[in-house]
N, CA, C and O atoms as a GROMACS GRO file, in nm:
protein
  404
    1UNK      N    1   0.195  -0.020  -0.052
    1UNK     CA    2   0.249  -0.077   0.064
    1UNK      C    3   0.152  -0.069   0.178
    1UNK      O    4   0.084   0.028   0.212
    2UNK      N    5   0.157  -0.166   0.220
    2UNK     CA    6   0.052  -0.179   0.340
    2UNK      C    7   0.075  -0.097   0.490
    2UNK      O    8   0.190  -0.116   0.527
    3UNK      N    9   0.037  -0.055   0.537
    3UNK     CA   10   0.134   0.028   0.680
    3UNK      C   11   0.078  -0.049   0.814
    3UNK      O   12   0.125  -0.026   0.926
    4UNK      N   13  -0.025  -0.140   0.790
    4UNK     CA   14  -0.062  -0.220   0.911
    4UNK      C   15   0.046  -0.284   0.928
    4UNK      O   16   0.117  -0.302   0.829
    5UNK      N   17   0.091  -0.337   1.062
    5UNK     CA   18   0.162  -0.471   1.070
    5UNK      C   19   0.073  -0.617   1.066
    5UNK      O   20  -0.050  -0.620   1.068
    6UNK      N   21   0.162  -0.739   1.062
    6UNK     CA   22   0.042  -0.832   1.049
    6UNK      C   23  -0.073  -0.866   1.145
    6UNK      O   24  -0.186  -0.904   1.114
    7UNK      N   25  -0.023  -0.847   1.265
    7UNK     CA   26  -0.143  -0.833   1.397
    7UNK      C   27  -0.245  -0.749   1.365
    7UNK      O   28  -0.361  -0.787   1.350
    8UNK      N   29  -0.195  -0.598   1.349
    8UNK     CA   30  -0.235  -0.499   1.320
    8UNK      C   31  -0.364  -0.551   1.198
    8UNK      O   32  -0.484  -0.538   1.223
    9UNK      N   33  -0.325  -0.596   1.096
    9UNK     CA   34  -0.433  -0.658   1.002
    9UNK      C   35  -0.534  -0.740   1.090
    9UNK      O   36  -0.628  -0.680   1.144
   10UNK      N   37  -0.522  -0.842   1.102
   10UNK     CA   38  -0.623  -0.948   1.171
   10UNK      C   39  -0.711  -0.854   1.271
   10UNK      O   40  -0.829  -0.887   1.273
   11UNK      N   41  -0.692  -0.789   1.320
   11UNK     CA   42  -0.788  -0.697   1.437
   11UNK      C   43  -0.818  -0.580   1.361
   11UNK      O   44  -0.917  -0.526   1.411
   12UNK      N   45  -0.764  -0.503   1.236
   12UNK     CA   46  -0.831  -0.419   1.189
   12UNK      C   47  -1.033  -0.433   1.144
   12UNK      O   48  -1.096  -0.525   1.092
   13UNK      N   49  -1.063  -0.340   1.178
   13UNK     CA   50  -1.252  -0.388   1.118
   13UNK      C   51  -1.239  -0.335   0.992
   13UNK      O   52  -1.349  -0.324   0.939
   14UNK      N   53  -1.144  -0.296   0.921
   14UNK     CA   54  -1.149  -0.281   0.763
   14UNK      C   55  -1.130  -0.402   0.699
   14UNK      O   56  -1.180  -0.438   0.592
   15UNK      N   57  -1.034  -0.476   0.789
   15UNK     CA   58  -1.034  -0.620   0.713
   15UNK      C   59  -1.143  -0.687   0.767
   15UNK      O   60  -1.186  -0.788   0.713
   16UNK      N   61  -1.197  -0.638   0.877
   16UNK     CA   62  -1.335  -0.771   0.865
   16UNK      C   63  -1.449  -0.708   0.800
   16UNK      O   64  -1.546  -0.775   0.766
   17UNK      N   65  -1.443  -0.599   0.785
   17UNK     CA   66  -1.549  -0.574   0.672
   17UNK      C   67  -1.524  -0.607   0.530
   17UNK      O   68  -1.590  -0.668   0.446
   18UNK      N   69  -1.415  -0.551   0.529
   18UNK     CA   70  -1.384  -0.652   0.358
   18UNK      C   71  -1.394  -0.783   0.338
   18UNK      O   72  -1.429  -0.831   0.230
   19UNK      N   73  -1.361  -0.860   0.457
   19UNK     CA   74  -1.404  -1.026   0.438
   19UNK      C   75  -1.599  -1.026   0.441
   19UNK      O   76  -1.684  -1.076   0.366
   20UNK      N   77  -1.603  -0.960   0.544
   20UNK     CA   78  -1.801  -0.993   0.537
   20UNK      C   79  -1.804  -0.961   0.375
   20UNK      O   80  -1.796  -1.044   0.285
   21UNK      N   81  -1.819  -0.805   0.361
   21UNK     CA   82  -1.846  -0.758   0.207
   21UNK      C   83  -1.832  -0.901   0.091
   21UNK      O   84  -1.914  -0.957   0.019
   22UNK      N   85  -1.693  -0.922   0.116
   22UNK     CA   86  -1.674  -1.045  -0.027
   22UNK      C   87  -1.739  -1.158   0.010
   22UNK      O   88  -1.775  -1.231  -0.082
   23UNK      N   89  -1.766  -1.194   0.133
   23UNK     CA   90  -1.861  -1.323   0.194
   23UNK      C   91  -2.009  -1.324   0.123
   23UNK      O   92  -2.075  -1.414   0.071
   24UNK      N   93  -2.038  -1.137   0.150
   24UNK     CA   94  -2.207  -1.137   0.124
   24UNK      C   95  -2.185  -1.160  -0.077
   24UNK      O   96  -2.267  -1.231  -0.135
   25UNK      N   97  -2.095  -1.107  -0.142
   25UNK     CA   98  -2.071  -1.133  -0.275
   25UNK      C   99  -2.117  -1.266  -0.315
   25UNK      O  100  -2.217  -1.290  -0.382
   26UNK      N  101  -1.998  -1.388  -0.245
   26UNK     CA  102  -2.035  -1.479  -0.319
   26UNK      C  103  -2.157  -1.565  -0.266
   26UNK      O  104  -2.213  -1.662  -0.317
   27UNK      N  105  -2.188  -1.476  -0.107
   27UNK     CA  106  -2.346  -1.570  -0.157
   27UNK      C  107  -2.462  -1.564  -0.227
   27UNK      O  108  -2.556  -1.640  -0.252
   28UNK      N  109  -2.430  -1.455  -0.252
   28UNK     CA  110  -2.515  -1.385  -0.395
   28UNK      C  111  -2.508  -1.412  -0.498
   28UNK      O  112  -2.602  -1.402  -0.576
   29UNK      N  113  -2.364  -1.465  -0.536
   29UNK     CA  114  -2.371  -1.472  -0.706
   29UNK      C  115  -2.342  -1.627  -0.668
   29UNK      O  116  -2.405  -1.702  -0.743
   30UNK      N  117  -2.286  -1.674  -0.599
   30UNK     CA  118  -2.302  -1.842  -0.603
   30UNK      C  119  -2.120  -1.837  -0.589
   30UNK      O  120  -2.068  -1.734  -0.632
   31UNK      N  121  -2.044  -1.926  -0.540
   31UNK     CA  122  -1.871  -1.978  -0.526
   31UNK      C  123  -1.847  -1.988  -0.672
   31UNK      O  124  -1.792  -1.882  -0.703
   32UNK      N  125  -1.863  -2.078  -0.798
   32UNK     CA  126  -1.821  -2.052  -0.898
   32UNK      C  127  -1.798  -1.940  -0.926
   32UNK      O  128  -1.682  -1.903  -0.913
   33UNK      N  129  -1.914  -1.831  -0.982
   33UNK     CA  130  -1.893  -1.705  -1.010
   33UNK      C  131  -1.791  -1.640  -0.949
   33UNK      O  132  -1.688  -1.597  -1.002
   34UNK      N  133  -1.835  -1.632  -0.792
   34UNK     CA  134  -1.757  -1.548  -0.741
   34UNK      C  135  -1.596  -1.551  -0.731
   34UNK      O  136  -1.515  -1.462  -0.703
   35UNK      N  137  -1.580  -1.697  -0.766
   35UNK     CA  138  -1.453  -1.734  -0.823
   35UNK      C  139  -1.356  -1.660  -0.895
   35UNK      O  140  -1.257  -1.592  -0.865
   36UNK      N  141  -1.415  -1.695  -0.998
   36UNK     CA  142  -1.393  -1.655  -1.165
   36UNK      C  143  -1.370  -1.504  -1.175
   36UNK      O  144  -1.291  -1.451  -1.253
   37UNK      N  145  -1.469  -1.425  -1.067
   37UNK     CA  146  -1.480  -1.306  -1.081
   37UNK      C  147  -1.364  -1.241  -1.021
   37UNK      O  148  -1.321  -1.141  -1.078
   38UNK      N  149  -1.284  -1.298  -0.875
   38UNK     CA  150  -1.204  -1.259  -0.776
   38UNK      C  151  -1.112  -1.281  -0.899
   38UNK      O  152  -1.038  -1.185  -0.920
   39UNK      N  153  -1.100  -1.381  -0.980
   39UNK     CA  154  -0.926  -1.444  -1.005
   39UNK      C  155  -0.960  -1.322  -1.115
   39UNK      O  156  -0.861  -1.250  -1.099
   40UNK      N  157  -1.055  -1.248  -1.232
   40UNK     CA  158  -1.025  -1.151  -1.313
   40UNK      C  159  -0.998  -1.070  -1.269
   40UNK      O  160  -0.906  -1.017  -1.331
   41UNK      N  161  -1.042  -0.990  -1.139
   41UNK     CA  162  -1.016  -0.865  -1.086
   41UNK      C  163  -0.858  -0.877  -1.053
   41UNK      O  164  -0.780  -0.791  -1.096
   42UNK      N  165  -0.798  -1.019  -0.953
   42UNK     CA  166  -0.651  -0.971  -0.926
   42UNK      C  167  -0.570  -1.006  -1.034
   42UNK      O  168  -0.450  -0.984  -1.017
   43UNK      N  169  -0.614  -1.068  -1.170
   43UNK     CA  170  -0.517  -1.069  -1.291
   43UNK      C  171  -0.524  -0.908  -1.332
   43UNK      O  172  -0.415  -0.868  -1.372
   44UNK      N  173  -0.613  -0.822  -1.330
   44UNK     CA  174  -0.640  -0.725  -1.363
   44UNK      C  175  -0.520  -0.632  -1.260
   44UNK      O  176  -0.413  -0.584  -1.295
   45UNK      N  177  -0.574  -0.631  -1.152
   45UNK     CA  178  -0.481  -0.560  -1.070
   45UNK      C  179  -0.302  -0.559  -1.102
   45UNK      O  180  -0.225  -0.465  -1.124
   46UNK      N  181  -0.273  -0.735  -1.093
   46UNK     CA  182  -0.134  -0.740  -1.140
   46UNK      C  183  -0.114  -0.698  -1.274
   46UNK      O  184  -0.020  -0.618  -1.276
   47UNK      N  185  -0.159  -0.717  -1.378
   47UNK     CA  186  -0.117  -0.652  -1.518
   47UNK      C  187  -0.083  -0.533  -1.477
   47UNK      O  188   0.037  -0.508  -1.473
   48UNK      N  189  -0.178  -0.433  -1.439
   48UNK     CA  190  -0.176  -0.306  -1.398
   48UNK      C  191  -0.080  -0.219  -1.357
   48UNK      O  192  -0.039  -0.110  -1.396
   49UNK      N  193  -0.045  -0.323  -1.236
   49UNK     CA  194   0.071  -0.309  -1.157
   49UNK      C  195   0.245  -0.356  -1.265
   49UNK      O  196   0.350  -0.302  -1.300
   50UNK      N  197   0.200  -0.442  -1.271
   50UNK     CA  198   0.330  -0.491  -1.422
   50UNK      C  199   0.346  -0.360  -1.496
   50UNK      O  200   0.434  -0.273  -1.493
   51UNK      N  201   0.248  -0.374  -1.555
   51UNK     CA  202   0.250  -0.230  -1.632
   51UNK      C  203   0.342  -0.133  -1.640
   51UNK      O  204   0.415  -0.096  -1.732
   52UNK      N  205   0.323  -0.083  -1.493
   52UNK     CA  206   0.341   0.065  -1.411
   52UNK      C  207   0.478   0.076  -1.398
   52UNK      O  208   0.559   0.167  -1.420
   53UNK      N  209   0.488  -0.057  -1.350
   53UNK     CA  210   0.671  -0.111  -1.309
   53UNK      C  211   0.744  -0.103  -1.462
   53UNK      O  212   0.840  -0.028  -1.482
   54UNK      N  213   0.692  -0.182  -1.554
   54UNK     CA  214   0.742  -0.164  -1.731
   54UNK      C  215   0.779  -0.026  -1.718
   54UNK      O  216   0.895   0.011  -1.700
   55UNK      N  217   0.675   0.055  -1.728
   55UNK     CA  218   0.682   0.244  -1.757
   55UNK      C  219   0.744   0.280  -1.668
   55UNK      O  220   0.704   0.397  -1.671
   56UNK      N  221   0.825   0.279  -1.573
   56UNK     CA  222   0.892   0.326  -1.448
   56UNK      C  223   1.042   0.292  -1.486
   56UNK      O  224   1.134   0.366  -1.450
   57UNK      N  225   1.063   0.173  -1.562
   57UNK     CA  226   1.204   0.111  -1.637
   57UNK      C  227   1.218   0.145  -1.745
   57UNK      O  228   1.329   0.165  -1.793
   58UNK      N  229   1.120   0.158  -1.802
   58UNK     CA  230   1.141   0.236  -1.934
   58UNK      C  231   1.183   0.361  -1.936
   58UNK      O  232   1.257   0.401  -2.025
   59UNK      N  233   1.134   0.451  -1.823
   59UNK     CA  234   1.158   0.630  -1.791
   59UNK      C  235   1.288   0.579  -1.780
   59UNK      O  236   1.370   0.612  -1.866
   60UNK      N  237   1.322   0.502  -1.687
   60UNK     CA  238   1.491   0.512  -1.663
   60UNK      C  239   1.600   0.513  -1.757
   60UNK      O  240   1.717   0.554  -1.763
   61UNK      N  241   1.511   0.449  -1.832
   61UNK     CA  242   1.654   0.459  -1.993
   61UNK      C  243   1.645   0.531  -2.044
   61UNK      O  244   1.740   0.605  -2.069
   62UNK      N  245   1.489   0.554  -2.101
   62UNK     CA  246   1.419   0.672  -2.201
   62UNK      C  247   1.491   0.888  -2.120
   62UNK      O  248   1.550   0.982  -2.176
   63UNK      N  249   1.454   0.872  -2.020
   63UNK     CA  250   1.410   1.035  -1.929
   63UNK      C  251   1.531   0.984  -1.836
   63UNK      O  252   1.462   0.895  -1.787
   64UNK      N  253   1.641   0.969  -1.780
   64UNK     CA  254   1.743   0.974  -1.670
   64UNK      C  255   1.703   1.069  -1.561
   64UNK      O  256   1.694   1.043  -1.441
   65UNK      N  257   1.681   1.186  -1.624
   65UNK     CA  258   1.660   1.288  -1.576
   65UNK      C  259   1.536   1.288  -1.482
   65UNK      O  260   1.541   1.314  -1.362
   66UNK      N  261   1.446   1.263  -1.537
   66UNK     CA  262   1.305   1.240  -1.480
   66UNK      C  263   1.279   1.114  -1.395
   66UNK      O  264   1.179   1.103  -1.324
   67UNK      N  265   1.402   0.994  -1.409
   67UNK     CA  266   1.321   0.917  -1.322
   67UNK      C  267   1.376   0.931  -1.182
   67UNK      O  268   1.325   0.897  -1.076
   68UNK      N  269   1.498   0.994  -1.209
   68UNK     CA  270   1.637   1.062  -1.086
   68UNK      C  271   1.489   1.135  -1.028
   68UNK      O  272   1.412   1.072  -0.957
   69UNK      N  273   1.469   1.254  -1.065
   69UNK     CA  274   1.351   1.343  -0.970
   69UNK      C  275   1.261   1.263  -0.942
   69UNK      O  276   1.195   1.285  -0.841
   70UNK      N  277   1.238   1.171  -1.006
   70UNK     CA  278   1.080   1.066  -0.961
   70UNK      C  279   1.137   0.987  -0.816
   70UNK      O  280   1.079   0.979  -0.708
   71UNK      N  281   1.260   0.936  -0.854
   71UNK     CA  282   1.340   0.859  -0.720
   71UNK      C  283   1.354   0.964  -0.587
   71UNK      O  284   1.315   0.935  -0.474
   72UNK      N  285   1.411   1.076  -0.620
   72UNK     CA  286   1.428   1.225  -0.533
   72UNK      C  287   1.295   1.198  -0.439
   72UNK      O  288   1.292   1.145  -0.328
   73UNK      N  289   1.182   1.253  -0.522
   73UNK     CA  290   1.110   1.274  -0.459
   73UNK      C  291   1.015   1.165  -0.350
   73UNK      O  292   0.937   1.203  -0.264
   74UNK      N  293   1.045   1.039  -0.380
   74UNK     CA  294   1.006   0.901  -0.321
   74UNK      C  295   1.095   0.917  -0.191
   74UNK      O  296   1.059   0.915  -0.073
   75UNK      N  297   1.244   0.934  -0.255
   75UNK     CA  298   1.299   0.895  -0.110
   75UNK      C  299   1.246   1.060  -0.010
   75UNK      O  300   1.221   1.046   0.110
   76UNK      N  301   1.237   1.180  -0.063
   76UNK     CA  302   1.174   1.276   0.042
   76UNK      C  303   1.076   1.208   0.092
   76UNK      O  304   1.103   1.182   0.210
   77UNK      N  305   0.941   1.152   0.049
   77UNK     CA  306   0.816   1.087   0.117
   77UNK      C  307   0.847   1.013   0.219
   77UNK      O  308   0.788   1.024   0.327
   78UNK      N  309   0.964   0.910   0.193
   78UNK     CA  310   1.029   0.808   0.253
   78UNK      C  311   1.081   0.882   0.417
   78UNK      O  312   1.041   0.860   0.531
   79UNK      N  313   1.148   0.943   0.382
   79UNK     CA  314   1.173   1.039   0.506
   79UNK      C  315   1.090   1.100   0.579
   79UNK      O  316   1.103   1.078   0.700
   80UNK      N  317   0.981   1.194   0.537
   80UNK     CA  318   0.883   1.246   0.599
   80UNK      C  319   0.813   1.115   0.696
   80UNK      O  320   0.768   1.128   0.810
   81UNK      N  321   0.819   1.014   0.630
   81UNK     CA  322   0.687   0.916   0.664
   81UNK      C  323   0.759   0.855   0.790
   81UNK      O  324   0.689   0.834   0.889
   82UNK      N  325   0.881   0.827   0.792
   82UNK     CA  326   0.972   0.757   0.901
   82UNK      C  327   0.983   0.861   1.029
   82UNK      O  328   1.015   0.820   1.140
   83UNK      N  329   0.951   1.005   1.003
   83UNK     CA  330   1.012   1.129   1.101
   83UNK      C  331   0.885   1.091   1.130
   83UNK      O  332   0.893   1.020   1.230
   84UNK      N  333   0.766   1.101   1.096
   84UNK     CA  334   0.617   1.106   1.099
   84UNK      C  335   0.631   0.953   1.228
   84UNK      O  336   0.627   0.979   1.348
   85UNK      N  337   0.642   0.845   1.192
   85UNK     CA  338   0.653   0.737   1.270
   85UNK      C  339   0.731   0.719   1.356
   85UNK      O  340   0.703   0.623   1.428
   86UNK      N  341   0.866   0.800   1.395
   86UNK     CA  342   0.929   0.801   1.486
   86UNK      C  343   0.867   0.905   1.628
   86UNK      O  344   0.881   0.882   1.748
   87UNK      N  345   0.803   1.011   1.567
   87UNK     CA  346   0.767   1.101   1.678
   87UNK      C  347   0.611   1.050   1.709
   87UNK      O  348   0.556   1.074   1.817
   88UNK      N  349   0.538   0.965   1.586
   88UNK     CA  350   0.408   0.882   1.661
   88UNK      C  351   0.477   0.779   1.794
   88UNK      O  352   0.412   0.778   1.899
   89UNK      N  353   0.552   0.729   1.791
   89UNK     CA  354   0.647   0.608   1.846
   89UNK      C  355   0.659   0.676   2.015
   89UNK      O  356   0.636   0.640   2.130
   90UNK      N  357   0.726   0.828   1.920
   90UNK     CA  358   0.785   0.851   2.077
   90UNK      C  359   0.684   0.885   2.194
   90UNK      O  360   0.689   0.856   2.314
   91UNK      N  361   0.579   0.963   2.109
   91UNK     CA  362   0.473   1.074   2.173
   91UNK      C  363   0.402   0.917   2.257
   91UNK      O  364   0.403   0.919   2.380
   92UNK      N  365   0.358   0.819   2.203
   92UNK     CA  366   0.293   0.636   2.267
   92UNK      C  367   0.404   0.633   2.392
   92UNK      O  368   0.356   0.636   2.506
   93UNK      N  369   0.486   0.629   2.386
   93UNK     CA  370   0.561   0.608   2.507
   93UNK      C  371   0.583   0.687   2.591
   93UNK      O  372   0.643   0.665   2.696
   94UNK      N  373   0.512   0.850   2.533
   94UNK     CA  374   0.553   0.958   2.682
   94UNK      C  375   0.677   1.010   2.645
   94UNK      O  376   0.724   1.097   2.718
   95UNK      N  377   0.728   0.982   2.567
   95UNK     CA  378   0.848   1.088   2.547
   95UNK      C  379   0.864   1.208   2.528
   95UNK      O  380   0.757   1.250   2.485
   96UNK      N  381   0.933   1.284   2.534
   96UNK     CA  382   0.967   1.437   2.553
   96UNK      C  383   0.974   1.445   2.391
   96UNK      O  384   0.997   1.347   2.320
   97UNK      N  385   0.948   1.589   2.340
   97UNK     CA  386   0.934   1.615   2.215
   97UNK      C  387   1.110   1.635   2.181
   97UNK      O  388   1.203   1.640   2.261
   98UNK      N  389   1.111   1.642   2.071
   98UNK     CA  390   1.263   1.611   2.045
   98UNK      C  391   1.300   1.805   2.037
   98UNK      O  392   1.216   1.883   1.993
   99UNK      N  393   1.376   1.830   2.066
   99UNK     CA  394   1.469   1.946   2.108
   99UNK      C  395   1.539   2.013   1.997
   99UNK      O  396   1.639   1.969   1.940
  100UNK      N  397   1.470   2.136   1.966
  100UNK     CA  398   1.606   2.205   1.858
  100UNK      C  399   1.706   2.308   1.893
  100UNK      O  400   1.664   2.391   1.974
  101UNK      N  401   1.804   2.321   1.860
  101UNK     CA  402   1.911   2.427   1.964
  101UNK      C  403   1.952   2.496   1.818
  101UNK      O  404   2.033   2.589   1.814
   0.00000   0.00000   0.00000
């Protein structure tokens, strides 16, 4: 999952270095190549990803048990990461730290 927003992308310099980087690629190997080469790498990536998702549905029927703790522990991350982004949020605006009694 990406955590930029879409603005956030277009002005990142990771994405304009990754566009130069693949720019200087295909003028090196020539637009055909570099073609051919981009479309194997993201068939590669999606299989991959297919894959992962297959074995993740499969635990669920196969392991109950195990994919329940695999889910557990996603939605803890899930939480941390939102508490994590709510007090980045607040601290940008000057807000007072949140209060425990």
């Amino acid at each position: 999952s990406n955590s930029l927003r879409p603005e956030e992308v277009e002005s990142s310099p990771f994405v304009a270095l990754s566009k130069e980087v693949l720019q200087l690629y295909e003028d090196a190997v020539g637009t055909d190549c570099f073609v051919e080469s981009y479309a194997k790498v993201n068939r590669k990536v999606r299989e991959k990803r297919d894959k992962r998702r297959q074995e993740i549905a499969a635990e669920a029927v196969h392991d109950p048990q195990a994919a329940a703790k695999r889910k557990i522990k996603k939605q803890l991350l899930e939480k941390e990461r939102k508490k994590r982004r709510v007090e980045d949020r607040r601290s940008m605006r000057g807000g007072a730290k949140k209060k425990h009694y």
